[in-house]
N, C-alpha and C positions, 0 to 999 in steps of 0.2 A: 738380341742385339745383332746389328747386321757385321759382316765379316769388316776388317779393318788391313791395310797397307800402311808399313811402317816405313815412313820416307826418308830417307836417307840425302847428304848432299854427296856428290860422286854416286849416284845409283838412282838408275832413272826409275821414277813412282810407277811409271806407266808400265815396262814389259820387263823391269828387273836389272836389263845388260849396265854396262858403263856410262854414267852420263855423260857427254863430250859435247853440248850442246849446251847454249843456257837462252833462254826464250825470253822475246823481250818483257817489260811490262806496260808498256802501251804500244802496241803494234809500229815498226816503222812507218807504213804509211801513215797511220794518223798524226807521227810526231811530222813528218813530211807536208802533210798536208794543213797543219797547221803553223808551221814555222818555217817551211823550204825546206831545201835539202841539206844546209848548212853550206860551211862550218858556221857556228853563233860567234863572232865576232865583231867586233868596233861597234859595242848599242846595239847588237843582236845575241847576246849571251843569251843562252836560258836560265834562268834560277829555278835550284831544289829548294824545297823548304823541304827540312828532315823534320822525325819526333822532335826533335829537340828544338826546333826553330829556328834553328843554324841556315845559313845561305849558302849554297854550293852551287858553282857555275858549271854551264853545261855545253859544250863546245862542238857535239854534233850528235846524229840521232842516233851511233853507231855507240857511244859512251858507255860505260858501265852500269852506270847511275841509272840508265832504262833499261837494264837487263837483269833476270835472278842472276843465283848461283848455278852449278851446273847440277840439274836434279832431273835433266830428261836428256835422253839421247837423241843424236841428230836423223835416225830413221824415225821417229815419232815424233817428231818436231817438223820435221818435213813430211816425207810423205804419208804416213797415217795420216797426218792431222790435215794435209794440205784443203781436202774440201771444207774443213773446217774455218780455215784461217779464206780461202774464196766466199763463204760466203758471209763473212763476218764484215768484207771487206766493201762487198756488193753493198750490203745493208749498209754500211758506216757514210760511205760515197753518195748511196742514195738520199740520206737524211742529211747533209750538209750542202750538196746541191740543191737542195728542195726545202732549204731553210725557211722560207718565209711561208711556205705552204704548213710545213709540219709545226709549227711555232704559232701557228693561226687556228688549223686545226685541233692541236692537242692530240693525234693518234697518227699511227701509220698502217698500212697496209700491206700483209707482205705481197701479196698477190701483185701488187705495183713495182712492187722490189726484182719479185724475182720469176715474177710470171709462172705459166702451167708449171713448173717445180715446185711451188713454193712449200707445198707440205715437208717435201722432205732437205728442202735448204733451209726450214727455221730451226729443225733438229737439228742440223750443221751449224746452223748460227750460235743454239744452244748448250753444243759439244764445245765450240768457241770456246765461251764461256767456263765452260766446265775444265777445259785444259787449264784456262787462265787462273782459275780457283787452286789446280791441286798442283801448277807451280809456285803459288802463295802459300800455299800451306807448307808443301816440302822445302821451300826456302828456312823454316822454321827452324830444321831439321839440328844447326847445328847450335842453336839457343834452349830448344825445347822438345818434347817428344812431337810429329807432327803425323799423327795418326790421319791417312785417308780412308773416305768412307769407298769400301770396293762396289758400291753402287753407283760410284761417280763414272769409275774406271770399266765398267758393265757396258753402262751408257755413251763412252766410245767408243766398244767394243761392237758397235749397235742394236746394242739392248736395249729396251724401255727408258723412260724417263725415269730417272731416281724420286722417286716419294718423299723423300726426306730433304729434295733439292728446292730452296726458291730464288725465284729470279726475277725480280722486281725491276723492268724499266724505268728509269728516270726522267725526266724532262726540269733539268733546274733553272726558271724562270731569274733566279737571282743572277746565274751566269751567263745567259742571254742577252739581259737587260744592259751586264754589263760588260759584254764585248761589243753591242749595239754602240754604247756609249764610248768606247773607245776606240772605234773605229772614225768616230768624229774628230780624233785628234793625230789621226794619222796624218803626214803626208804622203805614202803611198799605200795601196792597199796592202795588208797582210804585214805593216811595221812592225805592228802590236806583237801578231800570231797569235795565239786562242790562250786554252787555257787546260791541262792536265791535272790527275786529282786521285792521289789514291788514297782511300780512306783506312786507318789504321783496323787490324784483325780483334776485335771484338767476341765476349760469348762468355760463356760462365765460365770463369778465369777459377785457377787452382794453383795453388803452391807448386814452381820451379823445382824438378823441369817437367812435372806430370802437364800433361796438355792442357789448351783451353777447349772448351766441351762447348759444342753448338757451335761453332765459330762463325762467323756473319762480318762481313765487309764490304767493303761495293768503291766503285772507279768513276771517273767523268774524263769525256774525251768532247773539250770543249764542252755543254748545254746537256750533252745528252749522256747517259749512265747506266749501269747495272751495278743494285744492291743485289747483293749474295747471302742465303743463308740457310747453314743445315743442320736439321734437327735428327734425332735419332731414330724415336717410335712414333713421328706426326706426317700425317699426308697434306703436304704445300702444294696446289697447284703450279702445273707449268703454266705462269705467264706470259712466256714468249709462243702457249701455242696457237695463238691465231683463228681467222686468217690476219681481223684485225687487234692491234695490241695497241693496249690503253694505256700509255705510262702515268707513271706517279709524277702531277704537276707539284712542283717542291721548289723552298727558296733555300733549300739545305745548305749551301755554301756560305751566302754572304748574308742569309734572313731576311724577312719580307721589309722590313723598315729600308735600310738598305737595298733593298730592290728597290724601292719609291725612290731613294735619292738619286739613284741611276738613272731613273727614267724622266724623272723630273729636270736633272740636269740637262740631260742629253735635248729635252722640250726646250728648253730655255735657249742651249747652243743652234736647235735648230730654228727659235725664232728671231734669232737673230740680238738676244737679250744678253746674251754672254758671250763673247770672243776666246774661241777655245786656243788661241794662241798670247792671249792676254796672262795665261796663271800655268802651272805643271795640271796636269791632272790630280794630284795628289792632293794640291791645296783646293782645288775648286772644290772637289770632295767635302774637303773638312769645311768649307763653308757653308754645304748644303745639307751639313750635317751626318757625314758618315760616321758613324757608330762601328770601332775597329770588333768591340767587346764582343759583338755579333756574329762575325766573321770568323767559322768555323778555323782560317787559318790563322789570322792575326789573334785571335782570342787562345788557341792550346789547348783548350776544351770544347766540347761540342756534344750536340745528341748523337746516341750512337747510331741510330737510324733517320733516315731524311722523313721527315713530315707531309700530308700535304700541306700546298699554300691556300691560307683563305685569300690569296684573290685568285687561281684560276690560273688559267692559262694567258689568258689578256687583261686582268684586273691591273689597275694604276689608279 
């Protein structure tokens, strides 16, 4: 069994010292670049939807609500990790500028990302990742035991890829479809803003406070995602090693049926057959038959893993 870091809150996972940092959980720029810079007010609030289903408003990207506890220090938050969070940030920019490309294709390339470096900036992208994971875990810290695997912490040490680490891109067709659709109901671009999504920590769950074993989760930043998950004694390929990476086409969020009404509707608003200033968005929905049950959020339950979708990347 591989060696284990016992995470603490106030004691950073990564080199030990005082945690005095707390790191977001969806990077500033992307809450940025999907909602401005703030503040969220007058019909630009954000809403959290917690476990619970509770609504909590969110008034800028600086808020609590997108940040852990404090479980890593501000020298590894910054500067260790900084190539980390550049090249996370290259890649994120690159796939939302290049929307209609990468949503047409179904893949990306890093070599377009990040040109002759790319070998060694998808390991940075990877480490990304990897931070993001073992601030979710040591957030745990003060509900549960929240054991890290010290092969995580190897691998932004820059060691090898962790074996027991998988990294499964996303690509969720159901949340495409429907910010496509709601951007038909804007008056100005970006009214709406996108869409964030963090999936609750999953894995062979144990009796309080012994930990959960395997633990596997995964995030959406707008359409595009990373499922996470790690196992003990199994070797998972790294998916993000390229050069091209195929993500998982998936309607994980809202389910393929509902991805049909989104698309459907949004055909209808574009031919001129429904006036998207005529109803709220909500009701034309339920006219076209959205299915809340379905919806990973509205529903409280869900798979714990995203699926593919049988229709594909372009299926309607």
């Amino acid at each position: 069994m591989a060696g284990v870091v016992e995470a603490k809150i106030g004691t950073c996972w990564w080199c030990g010292n005082t945690a005095d940092s707390r790191e977001h959980r969806f990077k500033r720029t992307d809450i940025e670049r999907e909602f401005g810079r703030g503040p969220y007010r007058d019909g630009r609030t954000l809403i959290k939807h917690g476990d619970d289903r509770r609504q909590t408003d969110v008034t800028g990207a600086k808020s609590k609500v997108f940040k852990f506890e404090k479980t890593i220090c501000s020298r590894c938050n910054g500067h260790r990790s900084h190539l980390f969070d550049t090249a996370y940030t290259q890649f994120m920019d690159y796939l939302f500028d290049n929307e209609d490309i990468v949503l047409t294709v179904g893949e990306v390339d890093h070599r377009n990302i990040f040109g002759a470096p790319w070998e060694s900036m998808r390991l940075d992208l990877a480490r990304y990742f990897v931070k993001h994971i073992c601030c979710r875990l040591a957030n745990l810290a003060d509900r549960r035991k929240a054991p890290i695997d010290a092969r995580l912490i190897e691998f932004l040490n820059a060691g090898d890829y962790p074996i027991c680490l998988g990294l499964a891109p996303l690509i969720d067709m159901s949340v495409a479809e429907f910010l496509r659709l709601m951007r038909l109901f804007e008056e100005q671009p970006g009214d709406y803003g996108s869409f964030l999504y963090l999936a609750g920590i999953n894995g062979i769950d144990s009796p309080r406070p012994e930990p959960i074993e395997h633990p596997e989760g995964g995030m959406l930043v707008g359409w595009f995602g990373i499922y996470w998950r790690i196992a003990e004694d199994e070797y998972i390929p790294n998916q993000l090693a390229g050069p091209c990476v195929p993500p998982v086409i998936t309607d994980w969020i809202f389910g393929t049926d509902n991805r049909l009404v989104f698309s459907r509707l949004a055909c209808e608003i574009k031919s001129g057959n429904v006036d998207p200033k005529g109803g709220t968005l909500g009701d034309l929905l339920d006219e076209f038959g959205f299915d809340r049950s379905r919806s990973l959020i509205d529903a409280g339950e869900g798979p714990i893993r995203p699926e593919p979708s049988p229709l594909g990347i372009a299926g309607n």
